[in-house]
C-alpha positions as CSV (number, residue, x, y, z in Angstrom):
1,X,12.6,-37.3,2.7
2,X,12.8,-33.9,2.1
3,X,10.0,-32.6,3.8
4,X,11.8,-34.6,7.0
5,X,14.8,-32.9,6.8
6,X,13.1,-29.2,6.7
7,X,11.4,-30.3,10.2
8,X,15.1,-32.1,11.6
9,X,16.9,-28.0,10.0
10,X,14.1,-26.3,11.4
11,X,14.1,-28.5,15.3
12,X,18.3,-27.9,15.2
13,X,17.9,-24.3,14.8
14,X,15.1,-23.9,17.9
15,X,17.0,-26.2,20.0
16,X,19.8,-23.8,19.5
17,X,18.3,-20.5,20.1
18,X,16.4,-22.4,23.3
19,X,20.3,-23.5,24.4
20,X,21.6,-19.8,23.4
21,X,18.3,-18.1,25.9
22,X,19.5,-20.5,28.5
23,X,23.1,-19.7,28.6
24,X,22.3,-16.2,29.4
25,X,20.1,-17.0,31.8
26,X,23.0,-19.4,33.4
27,X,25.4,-16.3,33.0
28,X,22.8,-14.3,34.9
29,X,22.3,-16.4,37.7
30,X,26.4,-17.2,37.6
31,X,26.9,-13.3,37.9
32,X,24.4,-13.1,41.3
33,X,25.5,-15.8,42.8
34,X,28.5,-15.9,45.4
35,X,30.8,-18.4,46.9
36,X,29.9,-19.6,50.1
37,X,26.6,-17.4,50.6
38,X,24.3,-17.7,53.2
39,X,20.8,-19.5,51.4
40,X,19.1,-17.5,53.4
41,X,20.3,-14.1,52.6
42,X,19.2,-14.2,49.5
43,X,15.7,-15.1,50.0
44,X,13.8,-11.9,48.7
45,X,10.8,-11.3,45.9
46,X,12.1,-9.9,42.2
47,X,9.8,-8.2,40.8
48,X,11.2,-7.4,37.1
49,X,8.8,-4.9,36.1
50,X,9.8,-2.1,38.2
51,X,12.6,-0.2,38.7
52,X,13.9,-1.5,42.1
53,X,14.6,-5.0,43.5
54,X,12.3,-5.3,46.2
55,X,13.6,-7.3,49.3
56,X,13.3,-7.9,52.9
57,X,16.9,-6.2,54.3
58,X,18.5,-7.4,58.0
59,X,21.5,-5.5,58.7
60,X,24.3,-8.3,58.9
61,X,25.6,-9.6,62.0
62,X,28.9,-11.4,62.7
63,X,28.9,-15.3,63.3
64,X,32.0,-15.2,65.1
65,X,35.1,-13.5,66.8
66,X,35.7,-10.2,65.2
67,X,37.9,-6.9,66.1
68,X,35.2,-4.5,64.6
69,X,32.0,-4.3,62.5
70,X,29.5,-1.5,61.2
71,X,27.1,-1.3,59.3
72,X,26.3,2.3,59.5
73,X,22.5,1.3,59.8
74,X,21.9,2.5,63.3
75,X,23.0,5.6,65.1
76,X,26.6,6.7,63.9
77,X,28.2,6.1,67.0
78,X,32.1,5.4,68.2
79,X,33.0,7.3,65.1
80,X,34.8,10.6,66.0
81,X,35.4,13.5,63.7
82,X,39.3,15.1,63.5
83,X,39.2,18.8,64.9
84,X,43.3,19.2,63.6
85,X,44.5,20.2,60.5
86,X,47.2,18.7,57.5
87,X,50.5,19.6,58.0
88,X,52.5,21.6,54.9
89,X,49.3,22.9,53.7
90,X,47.8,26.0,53.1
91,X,45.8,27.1,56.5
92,X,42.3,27.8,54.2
93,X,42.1,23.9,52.8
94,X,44.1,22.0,55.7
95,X,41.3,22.2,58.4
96,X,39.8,18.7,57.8
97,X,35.9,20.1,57.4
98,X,35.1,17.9,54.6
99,X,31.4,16.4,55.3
100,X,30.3,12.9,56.1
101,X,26.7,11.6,56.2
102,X,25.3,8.4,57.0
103,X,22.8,7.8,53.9
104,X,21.3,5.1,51.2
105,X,22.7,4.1,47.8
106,X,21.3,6.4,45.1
107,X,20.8,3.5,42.7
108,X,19.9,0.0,43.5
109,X,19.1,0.9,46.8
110,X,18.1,-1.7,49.3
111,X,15.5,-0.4,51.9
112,X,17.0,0.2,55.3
113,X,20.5,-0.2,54.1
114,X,22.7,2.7,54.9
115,X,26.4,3.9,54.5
116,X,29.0,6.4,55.3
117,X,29.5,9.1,52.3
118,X,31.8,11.3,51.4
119,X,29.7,14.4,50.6
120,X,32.4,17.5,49.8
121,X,34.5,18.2,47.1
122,X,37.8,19.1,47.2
123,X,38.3,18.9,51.0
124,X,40.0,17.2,53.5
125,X,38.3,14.3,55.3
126,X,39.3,12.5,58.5
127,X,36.8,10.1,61.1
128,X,37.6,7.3,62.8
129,X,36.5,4.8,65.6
130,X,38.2,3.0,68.0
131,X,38.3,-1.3,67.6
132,X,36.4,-3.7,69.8
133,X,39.5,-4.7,70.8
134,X,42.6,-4.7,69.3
135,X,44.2,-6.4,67.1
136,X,48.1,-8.1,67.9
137,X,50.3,-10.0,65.3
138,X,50.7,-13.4,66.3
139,X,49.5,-16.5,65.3
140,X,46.1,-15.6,64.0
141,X,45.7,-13.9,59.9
142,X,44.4,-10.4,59.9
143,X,41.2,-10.2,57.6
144,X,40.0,-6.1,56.7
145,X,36.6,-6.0,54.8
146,X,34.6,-3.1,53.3
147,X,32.6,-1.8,50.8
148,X,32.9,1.4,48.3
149,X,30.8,2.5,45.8
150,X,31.8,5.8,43.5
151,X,28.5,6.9,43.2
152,X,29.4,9.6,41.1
153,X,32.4,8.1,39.4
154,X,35.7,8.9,40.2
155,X,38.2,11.8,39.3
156,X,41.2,12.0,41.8
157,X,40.5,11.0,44.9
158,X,41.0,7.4,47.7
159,X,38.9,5.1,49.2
160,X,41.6,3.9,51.3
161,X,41.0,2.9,55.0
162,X,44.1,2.9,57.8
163,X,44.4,0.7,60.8
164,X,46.1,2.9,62.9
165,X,48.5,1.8,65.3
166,X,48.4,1.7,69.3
167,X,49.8,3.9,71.5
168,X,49.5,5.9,74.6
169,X,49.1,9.4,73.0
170,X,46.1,7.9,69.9
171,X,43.8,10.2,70.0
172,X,41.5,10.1,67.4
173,X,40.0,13.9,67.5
174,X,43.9,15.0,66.3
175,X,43.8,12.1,63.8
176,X,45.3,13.6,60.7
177,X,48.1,12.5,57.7
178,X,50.8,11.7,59.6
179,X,49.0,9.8,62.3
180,X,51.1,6.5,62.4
181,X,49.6,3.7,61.3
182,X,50.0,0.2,60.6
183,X,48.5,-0.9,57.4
184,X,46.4,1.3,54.4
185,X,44.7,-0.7,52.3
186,X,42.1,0.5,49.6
187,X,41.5,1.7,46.3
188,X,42.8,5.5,45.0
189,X,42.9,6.7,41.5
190,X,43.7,9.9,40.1
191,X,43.9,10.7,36.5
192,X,44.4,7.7,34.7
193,X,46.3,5.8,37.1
194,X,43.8,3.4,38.6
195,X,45.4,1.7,42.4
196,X,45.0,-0.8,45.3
197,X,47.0,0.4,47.8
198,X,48.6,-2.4,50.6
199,X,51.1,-0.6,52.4
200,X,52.3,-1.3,55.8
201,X,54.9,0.3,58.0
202,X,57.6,-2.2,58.8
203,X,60.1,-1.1,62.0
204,X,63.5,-1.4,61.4
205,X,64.9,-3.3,64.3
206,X,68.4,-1.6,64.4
207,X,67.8,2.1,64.6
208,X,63.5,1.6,65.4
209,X,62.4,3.7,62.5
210,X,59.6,2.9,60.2
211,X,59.7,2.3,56.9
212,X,56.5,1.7,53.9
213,X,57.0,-1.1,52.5
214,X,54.1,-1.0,49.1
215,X,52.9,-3.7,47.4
216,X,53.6,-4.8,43.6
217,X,50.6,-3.3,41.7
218,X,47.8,-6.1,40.4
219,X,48.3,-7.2,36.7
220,X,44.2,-7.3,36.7
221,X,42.7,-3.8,34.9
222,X,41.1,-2.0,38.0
223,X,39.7,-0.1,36.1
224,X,35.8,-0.8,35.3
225,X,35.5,-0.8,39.3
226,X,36.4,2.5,39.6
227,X,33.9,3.9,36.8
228,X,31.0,1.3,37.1
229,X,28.8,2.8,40.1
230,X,28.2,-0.3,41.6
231,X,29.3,-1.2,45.1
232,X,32.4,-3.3,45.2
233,X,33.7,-5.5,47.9
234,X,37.5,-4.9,49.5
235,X,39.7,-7.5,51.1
236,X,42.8,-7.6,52.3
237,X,44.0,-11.2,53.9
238,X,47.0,-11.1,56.1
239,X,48.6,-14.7,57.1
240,X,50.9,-15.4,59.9
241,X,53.5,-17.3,57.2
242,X,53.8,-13.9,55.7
243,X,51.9,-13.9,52.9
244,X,49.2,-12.2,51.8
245,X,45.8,-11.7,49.2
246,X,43.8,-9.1,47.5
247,X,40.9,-9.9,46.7
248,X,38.1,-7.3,44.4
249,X,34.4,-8.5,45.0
250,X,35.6,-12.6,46.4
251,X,38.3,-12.6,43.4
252,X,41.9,-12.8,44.2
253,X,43.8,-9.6,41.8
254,X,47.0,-10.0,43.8
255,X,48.8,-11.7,46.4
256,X,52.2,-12.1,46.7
257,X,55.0,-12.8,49.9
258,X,55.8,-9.7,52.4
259,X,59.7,-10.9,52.1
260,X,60.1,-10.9,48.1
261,X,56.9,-9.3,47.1
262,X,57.3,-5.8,48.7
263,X,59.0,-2.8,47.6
264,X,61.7,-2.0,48.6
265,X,62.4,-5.1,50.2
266,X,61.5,-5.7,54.1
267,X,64.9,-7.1,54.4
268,X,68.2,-4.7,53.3
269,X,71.0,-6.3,51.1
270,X,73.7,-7.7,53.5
271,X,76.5,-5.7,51.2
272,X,76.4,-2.4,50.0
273,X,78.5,-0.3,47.9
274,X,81.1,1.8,49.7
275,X,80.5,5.3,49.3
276,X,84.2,6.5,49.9
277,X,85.7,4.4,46.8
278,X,86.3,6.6,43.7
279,X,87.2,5.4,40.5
280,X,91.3,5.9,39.8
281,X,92.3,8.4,37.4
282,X,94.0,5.9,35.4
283,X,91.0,3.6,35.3
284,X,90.5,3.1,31.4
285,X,86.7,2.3,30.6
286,X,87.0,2.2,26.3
287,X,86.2,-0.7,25.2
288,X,87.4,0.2,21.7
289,X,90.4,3.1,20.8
290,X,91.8,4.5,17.4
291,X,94.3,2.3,15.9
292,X,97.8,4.2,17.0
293,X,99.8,2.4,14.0
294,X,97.1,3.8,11.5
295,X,98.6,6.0,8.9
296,X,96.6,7.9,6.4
297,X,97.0,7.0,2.6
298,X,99.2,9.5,0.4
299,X,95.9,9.6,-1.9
300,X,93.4,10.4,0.4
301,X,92.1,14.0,0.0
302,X,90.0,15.4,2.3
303,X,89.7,18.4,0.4
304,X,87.4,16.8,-2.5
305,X,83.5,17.9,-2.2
306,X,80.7,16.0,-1.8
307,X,78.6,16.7,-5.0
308,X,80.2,18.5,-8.2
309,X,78.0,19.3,-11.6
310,X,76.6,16.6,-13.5
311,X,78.7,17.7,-17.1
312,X,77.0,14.9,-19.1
313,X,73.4,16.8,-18.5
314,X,71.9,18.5,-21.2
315,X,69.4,21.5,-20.7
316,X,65.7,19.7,-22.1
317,X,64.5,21.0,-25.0
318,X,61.7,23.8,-24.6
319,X,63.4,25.1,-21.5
320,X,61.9,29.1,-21.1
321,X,65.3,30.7,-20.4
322,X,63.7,34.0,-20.6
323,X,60.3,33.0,-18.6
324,X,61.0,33.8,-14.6
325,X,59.4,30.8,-12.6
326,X,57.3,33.2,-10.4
327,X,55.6,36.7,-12.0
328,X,53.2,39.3,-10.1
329,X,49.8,38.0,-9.4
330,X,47.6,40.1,-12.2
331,X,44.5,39.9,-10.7
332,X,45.1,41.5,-7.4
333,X,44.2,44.8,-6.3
334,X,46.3,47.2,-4.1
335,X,44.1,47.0,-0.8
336,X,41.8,50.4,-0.2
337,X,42.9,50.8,2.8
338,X,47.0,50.6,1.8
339,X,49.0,53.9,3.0
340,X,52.7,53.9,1.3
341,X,53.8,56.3,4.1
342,X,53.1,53.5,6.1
343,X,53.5,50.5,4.2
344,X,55.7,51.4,1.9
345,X,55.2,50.9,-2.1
346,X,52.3,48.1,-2.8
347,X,53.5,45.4,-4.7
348,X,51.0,42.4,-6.5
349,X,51.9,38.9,-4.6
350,X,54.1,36.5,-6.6
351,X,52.6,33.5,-8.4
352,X,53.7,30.7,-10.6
353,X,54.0,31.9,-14.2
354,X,51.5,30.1,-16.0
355,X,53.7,29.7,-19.5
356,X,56.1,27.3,-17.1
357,X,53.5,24.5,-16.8
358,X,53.8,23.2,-19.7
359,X,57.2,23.8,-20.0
360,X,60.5,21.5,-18.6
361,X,61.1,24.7,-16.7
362,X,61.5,28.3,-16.4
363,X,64.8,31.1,-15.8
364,X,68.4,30.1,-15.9
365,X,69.6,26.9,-16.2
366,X,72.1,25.4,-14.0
367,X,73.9,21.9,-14.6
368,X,72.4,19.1,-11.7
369,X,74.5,18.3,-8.7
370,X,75.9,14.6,-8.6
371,X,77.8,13.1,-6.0
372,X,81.8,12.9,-6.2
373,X,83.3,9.3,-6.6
374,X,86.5,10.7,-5.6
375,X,85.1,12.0,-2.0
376,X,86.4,10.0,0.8
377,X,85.6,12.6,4.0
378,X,88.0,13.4,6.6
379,X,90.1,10.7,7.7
380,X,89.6,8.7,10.8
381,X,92.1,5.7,12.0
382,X,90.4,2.3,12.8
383,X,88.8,1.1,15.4
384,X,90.9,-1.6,17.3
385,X,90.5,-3.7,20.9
386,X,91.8,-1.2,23.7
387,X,94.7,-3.5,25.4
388,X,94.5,-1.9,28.4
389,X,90.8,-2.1,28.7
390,X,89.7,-2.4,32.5
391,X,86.0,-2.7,32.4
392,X,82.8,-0.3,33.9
393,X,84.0,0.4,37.6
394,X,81.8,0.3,39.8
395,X,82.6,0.8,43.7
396,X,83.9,-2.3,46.0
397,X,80.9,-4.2,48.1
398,X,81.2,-3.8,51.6
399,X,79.2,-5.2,54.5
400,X,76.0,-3.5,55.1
401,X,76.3,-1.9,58.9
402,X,72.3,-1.4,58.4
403,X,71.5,-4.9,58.0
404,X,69.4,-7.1,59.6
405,X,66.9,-10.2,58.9
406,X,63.4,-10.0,59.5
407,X,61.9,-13.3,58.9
408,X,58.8,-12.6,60.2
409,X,57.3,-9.6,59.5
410,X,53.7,-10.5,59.7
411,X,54.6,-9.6,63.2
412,X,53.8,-5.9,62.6
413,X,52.6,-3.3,65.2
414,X,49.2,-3.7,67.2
415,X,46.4,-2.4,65.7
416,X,43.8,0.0,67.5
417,X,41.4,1.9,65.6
418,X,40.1,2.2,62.1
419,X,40.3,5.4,60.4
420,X,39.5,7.5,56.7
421,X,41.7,10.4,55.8
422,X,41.0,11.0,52.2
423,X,40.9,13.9,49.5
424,X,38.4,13.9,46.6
425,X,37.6,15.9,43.6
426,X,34.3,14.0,43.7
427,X,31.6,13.5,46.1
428,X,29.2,10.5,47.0
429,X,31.6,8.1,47.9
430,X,29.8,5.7,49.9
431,X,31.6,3.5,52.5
432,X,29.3,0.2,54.3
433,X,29.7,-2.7,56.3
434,X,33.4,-2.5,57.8
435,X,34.6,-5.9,59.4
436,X,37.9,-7.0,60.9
437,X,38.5,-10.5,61.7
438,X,40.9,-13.6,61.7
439,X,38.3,-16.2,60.1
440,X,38.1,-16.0,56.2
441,X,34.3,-17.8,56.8
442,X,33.4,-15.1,59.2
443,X,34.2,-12.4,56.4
444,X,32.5,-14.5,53.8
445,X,29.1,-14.6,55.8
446,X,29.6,-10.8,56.6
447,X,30.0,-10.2,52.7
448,X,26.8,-12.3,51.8
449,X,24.1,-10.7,54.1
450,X,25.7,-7.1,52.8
451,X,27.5,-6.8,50.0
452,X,26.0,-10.5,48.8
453,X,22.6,-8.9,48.7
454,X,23.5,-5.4,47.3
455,X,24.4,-7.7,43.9
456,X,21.3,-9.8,43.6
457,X,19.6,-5.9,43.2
458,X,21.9,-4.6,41.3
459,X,21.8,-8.0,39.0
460,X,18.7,-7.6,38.8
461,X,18.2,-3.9,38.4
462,X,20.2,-4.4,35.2
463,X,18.4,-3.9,32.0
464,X,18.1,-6.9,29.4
465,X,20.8,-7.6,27.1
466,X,19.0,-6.6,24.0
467,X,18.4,-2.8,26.2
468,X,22.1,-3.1,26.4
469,X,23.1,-3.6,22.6
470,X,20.9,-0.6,21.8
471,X,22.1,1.7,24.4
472,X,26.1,0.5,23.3
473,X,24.8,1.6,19.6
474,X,23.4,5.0,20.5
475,X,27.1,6.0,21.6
476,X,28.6,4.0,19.2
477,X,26.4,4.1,16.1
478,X,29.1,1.6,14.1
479,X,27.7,-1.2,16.4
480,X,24.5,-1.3,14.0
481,X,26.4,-2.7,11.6
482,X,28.0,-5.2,13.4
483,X,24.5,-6.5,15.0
484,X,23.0,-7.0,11.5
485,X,26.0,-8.9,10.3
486,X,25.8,-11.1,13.3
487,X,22.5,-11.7,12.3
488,X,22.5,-12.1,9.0
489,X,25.2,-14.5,9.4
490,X,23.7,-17.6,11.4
491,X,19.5,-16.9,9.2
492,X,21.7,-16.9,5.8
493,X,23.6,-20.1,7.0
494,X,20.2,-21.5,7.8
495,X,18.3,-20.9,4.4
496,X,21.3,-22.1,2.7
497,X,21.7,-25.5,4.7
498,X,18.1,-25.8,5.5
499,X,15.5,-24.8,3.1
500,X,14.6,-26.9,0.5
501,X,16.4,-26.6,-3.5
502,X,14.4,-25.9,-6.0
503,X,13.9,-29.0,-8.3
504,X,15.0,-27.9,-12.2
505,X,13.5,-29.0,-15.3
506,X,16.6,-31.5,-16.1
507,X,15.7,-33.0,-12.7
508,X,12.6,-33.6,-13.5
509,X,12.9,-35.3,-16.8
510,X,15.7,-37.5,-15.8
511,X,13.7,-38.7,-12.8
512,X,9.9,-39.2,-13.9
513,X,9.2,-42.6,-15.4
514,X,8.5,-43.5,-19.0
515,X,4.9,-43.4,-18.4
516,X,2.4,-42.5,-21.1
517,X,-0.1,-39.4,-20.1
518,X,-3.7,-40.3,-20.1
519,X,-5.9,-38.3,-22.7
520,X,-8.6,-36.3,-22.3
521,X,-12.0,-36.2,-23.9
522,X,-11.3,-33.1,-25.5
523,X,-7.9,-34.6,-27.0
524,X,-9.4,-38.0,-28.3
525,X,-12.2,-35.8,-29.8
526,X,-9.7,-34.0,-31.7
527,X,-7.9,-37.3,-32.8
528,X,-11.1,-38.9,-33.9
529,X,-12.0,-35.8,-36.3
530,X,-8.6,-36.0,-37.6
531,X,-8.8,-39.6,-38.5
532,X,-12.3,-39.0,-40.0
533,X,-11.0,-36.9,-42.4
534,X,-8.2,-39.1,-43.8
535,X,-10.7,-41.6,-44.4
536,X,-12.9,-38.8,-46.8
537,X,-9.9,-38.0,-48.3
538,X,-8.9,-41.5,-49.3
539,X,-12.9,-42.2,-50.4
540,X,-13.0,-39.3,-52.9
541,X,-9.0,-40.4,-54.3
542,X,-10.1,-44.2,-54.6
543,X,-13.6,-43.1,-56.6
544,X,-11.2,-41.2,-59.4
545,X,-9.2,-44.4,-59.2
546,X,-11.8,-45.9,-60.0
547,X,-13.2,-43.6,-62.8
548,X,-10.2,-43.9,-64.5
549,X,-9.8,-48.2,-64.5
550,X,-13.1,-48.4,-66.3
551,X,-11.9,-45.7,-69.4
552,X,-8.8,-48.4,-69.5
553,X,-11.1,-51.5,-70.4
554,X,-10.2,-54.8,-70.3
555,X,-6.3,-54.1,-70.4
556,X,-6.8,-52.4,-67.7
557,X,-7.6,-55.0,-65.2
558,X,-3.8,-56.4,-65.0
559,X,-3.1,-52.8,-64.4
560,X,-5.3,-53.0,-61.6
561,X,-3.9,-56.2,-60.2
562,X,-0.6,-54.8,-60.1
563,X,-2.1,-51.2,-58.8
564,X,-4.1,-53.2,-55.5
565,X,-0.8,-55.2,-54.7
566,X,1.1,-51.7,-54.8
567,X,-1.7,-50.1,-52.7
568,X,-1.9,-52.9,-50.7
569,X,2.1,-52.4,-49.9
570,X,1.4,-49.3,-49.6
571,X,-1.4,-49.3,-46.7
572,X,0.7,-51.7,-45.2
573,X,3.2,-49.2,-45.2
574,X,0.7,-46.6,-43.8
575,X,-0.6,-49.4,-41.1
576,X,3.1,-49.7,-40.1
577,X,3.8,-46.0,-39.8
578,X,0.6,-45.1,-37.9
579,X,0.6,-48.5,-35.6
580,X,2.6,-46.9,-33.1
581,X,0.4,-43.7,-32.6
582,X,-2.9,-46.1,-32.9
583,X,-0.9,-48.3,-30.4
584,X,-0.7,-45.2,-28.1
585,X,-4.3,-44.2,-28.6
586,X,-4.9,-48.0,-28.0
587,X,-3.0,-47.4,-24.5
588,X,-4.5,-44.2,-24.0
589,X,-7.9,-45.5,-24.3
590,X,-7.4,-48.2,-22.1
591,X,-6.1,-45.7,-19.3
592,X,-8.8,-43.0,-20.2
593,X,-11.3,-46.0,-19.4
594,X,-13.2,-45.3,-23.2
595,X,-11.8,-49.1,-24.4
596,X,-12.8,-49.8,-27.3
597,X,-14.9,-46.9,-28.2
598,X,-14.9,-44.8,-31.0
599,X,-11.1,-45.3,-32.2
600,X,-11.7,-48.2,-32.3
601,X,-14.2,-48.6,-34.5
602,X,-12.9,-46.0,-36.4
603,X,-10.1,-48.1,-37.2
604,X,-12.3,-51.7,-37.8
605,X,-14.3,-49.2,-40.9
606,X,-11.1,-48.1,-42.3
607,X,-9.8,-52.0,-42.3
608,X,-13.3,-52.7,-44.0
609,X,-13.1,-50.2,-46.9
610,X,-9.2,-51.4,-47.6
């Protein structure tokens, strides 16, 4: 029973690690797949042992009606460097020379897969490229896709992208900050203040100026995309009922309404407060005033300290009187170097006198300081309700003369051209695989034969799990003791469930059977000389017996009567004391297989001579 119940504890605990190895595996897989994934994309062979994923890379093309794409895999063309500079900055950083090169991924790189990077460091950047066609707000959603990867991490800088708006005078060599735009959407982080940006310019309808309108930040920790170096997918999903989604890699971090979700509000407040009102002199905001009818008590003195001596303290006994608490340091030495011309007269430094250690205390004495139970403080009336209490004034409402209802303002300005204008502290910033579209499929395949297969590498570029415990522990060496806890725990669980208890003594005598042992030879040759020397001992006592019956004589013979029936009783009484051990060597015989051998006749020749 036992022995089944090892194998059923030791089955359980493979089972579960088999399970556990699974799960990971599951994770794994989870982790590199994608939603909606084209099967074919992510044909390619894994080869685990080196360094690289290696695949077979086609640069994606669109499956339906799109407003622009690149892939930055061919020539760099349509794209058009800015030649102005930023305004309200100094003239030797506000030309926009930063540098742009069309490049692969440093890690995880996917043969003949290339992007747009951001190469120079604190510089200004600006490029842009006209759309297939543009885009106009009307019934259709507005979908912007791309991909950034901070190659080298991030320290202040965007990854933002504009749409810029259309107009006669766009031209996109003088494209520069104040370019007007339409919408900005991306990621920007500098210090610790991680973003997604989704701003878009809303025209007021009354006067025709624009205004940014921002979304509410994501409650989602952007964070570990900014400092990962993987790439990272970006979309921004425009709908004509005027809502909207951000979505981080195919997962939704915010989305929200452009008429409640936007700040400030696309709408204004129909009533505002009037700016001429001023609050009346008279106007009484106290909620509480001194009590007028208060009078002060004819006992109340305001004179009367706060602490007086203590006169029921007594000075402790031992108290140094003439001992000061501090005496000249005896050990120090007037410094070589001291000039009393110029320093004056040197004096040893001042250290606690030793003698008032031991004491309750050293110099004069002064009584302790108690407080006064007949201070009271200056006098202050009451607090009471103010009667004439008016409230917080606050100016009247009037009717807004800047109001006005947008209830549509999906319906934003046409769209034209595509364009970065960014500042970094850091360099390698690579951009790929730009799309702009009004089908949420279109994007999806888009993401799956680019972004889709820049995962499955980097999934599995990424070392093992146990690689990844031990590189956590080498910057945090606490970790080690964590990782032998958690392993301790389940194997110590296991031998304490599992492995077989140790069977006591106590066990084993209340559970073997009242079985006699068989004897050996050497045992029953023992026994036998034992008995063969009773029986010479009782020969040599039963010869003086006899000796001494026939000095009695005749008389003697009565005697003798009387002395066979006693040691008649008296052999009986050894029979019965020794039957039980000759009754075990009886049973000991029979199991040893000797029989009747020579205990037995041991026994018949001591019957004989009784």
């Amino acid at each position: 029973m036992h022995f089944q119940w090892d194998w059923l504890c030791l089955g359980a605990l493979i089972i579960s690690s088999v399970t556990a190895e699974i799960e990971n595996e599951e994770t794994l897989d989870a982790d590199v797949e994608v939603e909606d994934f084209d099967k074919q994309s992510q044909e390619a062979d894994v080869d685990r042992d080196k360094s690289s994923l290696e695949v077979v890379y086609q640069t994606p093309k669109p499956t339906g009606e799109v407003y622009f794409t690149e892939t930055f895999d061919g020539v760099l063309a349509g794209w058009v460097l800015s030649k102005t500079k930023k305004e309200d900055t100094d003239d030797n950083i506000a030309k926009y020379d930063g540098r742009w090169e069309v490049e692969e991924l440093k890690e995880n790189t996917v043969p003949g897969d290339r992007g747009l990077v951001l190469k120079s460091v604190a510089k200004h950047h600006a490029i842009s490229a006209m759309l297939t066609k543009a885009f106009i707000f009307d019934n259709k959603p507005l979908i912007v896709q791309y991909e950034v990867n901070f190659q080298e991490g991030i320290d202040c800088g965007g990854a933002y992208i504009k749409l810029l708006s259309s107009s006669d005078d766009l031209n996109l060599e003088y494209f520069f900050d104040k370019t007007p735009y339409t919408i900005m959407f991306g990621p920007d982080k500098c210090g610790e203040d991680y973003k997604l940006h989704f701003i878009f310019r809303h025209k007021n309808p009354k006067t025709g100026e624009y205004d940014e309108k921002h979304a509410k930040r994501p409650d989602v920790d952007l964070k570990k995309f900014y400092l990962d170096k993987k790439t990272h997918l970006y979309t921004l999903v425009l709908k004509p009922d005027d809502t909207f989604e951000m979505l981080i890699d195919q997962s939704v971090v915010s989305k929200g309404s452009l008429l409640e979700d936007m700040v400030p509000p696309v709408n204004p407040p129909k009533e505002i407060q009037d700016p001429s009102d001023k609050k009346p002199d008279d106007w009484d905001e106290r909620p509480k005033i001194p009590d007028p009818n208060a009078v002060k008590p004819d006992d109340w003195d305001e004179d009367e300290p706060s602490k007086i001596e203590d006169s029921d303290a007594v000075k402790p006994e031992g108290w140094l009187d003439d001992e000061p608490q501090y005496i000249p340091d005896p050990n120090a030495k007037k410094p070589k170097d001291w000039d009393e011309e110029m320093d004056g007269e040197w004096e040893a430094p001042q250290i606690p006198n030793p003698k008032c250690e031991t004491a309750p205390g050293c110099g004069h004495w002064v009584r302790p300081m108690k407080n006064n139970p007949n201070y009271k403080g200056k006098w202050k009336a009451p607090m009471i309700d103010n009667p004439n209490y008016q409230g917080i004034w606050s100016p009247r409402k009037i009717p807004n003369p800047d109001y006005f209802e947008d209830l549509h303002p999906f319906e934003m300005t046409t769209v034209s051209a595509v364009g970065l204008e960014l500042w970094s502290m850091t360099s390698d910033i690579y951009f790929d695989n730009f799309i702009i579209c009004s089908e949420k499929e279109v994007a999806d395949r888009w993401a799956a034969d680019g972004w889709g297969l820049k995962k499955l590498v980097a999934s599995a570029n990424e070392p093992g799990m146990f690689s990844q415990l031990v590189t956590a522990a080498e910057d945090h060496p606490w970790l080690w003791v964590l990782y032998i806890l958690t392993l301790a725990l389940p194997v110590g669980l296991g031998v304490l469930f599992c492995w077989p208890a140790k069977k006591t003594d106590e066990d084993i005598d209340f559970k073997k059977p009242d079985i006699s042992k068989p004897i050996t030879k050497g045992e029953l040759k023992q026994e036998r000389e034992e008995l063969e020397d009773d029986e010479i001992e009782l020969e040599v006592k039963e010869n003086e017996d006899t000796a001494e019956d026939e000095d009695e004589g005749e008389g003697g013979e009565d005697i003798d009567e009387e002395e066979n029936e006693v040691a008649d009783g008296s052999q009986e009484g050894d029979m019965s004391n020794k039957s039980g051990s000759e009754d075990e060597m009886k049973e000991a015989d029979e199991s040893t297989g000797f029989g009747d051998g020579p205990l037995k006749s041991v026994r018949k020749r001591r019957v004989r001579k009784d």
